[in-house]
N, C-alpha and C positions, 0 to 999 in steps of 0.2 A: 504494500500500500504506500502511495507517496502524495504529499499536497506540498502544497504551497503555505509556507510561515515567514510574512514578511519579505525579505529579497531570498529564503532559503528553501530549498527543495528538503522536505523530509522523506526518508525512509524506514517505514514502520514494518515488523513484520503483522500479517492476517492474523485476526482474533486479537486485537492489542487492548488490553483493558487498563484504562485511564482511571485516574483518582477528578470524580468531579467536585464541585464546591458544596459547602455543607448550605443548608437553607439560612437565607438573610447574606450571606456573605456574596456577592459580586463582583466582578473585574471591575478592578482601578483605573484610570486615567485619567489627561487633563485635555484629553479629547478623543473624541467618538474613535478615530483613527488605531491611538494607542489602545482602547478598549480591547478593538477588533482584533490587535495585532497580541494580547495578552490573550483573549480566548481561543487564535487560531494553536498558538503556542501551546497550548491548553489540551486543547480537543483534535487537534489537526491529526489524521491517520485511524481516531481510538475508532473503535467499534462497539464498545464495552463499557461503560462511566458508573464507578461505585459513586455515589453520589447523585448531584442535580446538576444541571446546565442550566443556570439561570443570566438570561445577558437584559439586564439595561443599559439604555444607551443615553440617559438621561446625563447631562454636561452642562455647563457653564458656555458652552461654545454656541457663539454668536451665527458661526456659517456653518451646518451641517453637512457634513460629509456626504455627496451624493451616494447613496447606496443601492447596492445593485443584488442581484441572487449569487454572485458572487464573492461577496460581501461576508458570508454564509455560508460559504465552504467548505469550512472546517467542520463541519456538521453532515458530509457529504455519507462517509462512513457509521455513523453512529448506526448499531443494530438494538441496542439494549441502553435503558438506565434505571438504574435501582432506585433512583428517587424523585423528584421533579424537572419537569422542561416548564420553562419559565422566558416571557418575551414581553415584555414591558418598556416603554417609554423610547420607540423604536421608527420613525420618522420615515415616511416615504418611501418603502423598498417596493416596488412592482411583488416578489415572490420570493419566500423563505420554504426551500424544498431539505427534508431530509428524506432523500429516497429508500432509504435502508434501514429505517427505524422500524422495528416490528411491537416492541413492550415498552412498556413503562410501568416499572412494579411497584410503585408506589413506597417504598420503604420508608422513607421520611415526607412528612407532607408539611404543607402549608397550611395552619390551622385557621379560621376566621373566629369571627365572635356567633356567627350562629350557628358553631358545631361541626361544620365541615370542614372535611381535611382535606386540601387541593392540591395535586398531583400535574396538574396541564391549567398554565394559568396564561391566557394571551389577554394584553390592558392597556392602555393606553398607546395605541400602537395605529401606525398607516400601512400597515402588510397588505397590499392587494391578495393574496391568497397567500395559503398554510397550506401545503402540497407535504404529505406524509402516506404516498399510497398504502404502503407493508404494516401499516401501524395495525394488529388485532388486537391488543390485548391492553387493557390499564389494568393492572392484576387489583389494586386498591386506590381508594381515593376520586376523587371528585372532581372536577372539570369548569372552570371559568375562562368564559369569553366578555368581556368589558372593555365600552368606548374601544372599540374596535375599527372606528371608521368603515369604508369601506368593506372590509375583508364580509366575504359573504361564503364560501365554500365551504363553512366547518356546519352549518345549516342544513347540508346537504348531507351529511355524513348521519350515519345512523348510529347514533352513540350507544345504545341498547345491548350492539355486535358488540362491543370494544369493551365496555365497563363489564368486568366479572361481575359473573348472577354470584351473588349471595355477601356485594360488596354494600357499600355504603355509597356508590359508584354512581352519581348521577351528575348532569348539566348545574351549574350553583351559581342561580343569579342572586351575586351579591358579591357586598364590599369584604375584600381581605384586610387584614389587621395589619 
């Protein structure tokens, strides 16, 4: 497996399982640029994330970085994560695809104030589409989509298929804590 990290070509071997970020904790920078270039560092090649992949791109910076599906790359491999996918505060991208994602097992979640544990949080964000064909399974945990702009395709998905029967696993219209 090889991506692109910054001006560097990585090679990973197949099946690489990466240490993701713990919940609440997020890439640093002093701009959207370096963010991207801390989480390609991050994720770039894994397939496998003990942990969550949560990227806000919320900054201080005055010109936003045009962003592109390739912007997202790093995310190209990912087959598995033990804890949340997480996309908040994320400006104008046409399409964020992880083609490879099949689970998300919800290990660690995102707790709210009414009880639900959120495992797939997309929030304040301009993603014209969330393309994850492979994705079957949220083994645990609950599902928010908020101020979403545009993004309309996750509407379309039958989340019923995906959320294990006998989870706590549903759509959660509401504020996270």
């Amino acid at each position: 497996i090889s991506c692109m990290s910054g001006m560097v070509w990585i090679l990973l071997p197949a099946g690489t399982t990466c240490v993701g970020d713990e919940i609440g904790n997020f890439a640093q920078g002093s701009s959207i640029a370096d963010i991207l270039d801390e989480l390609s560092e991050q994720f770039c090649g894994c397939t496998h994330i003990t942990g969550s992949i949560q990227i806000d791109l919320s900054t201080t910076e005055d010109n936003p970085l045009n962003l592109t599906e390739n912007s997202f790359d790093f995310l190209y491999h990912v087959q598995e994560i033990s804890g949340v996918l997480r996309f908040q505060n994320i400006s104008s991208v046409p399409r964020i695809v992880l083609p490879n994602l099949v689970i998300i097992r919800g290990d660690e979640q995102v707790p709210t104030s009414e009880g639900d544990r959120l495992v797939l949080i997309v929030r304040n964000t301009e993603i014209g589409e969330l393309i994850m064909p492979q994705l079957r399974e949220i083994s645990v945990g609950d599902v928010l989509f908020e101020n979403t702009g545009d993004l309309c395709n996750y509407k379309t998905v039958n989340w019923a298929d995906i959320l294990n029967e006998g989870t706590q696993g549903r759509m959660a219209p509401l504020e996270v804590n």
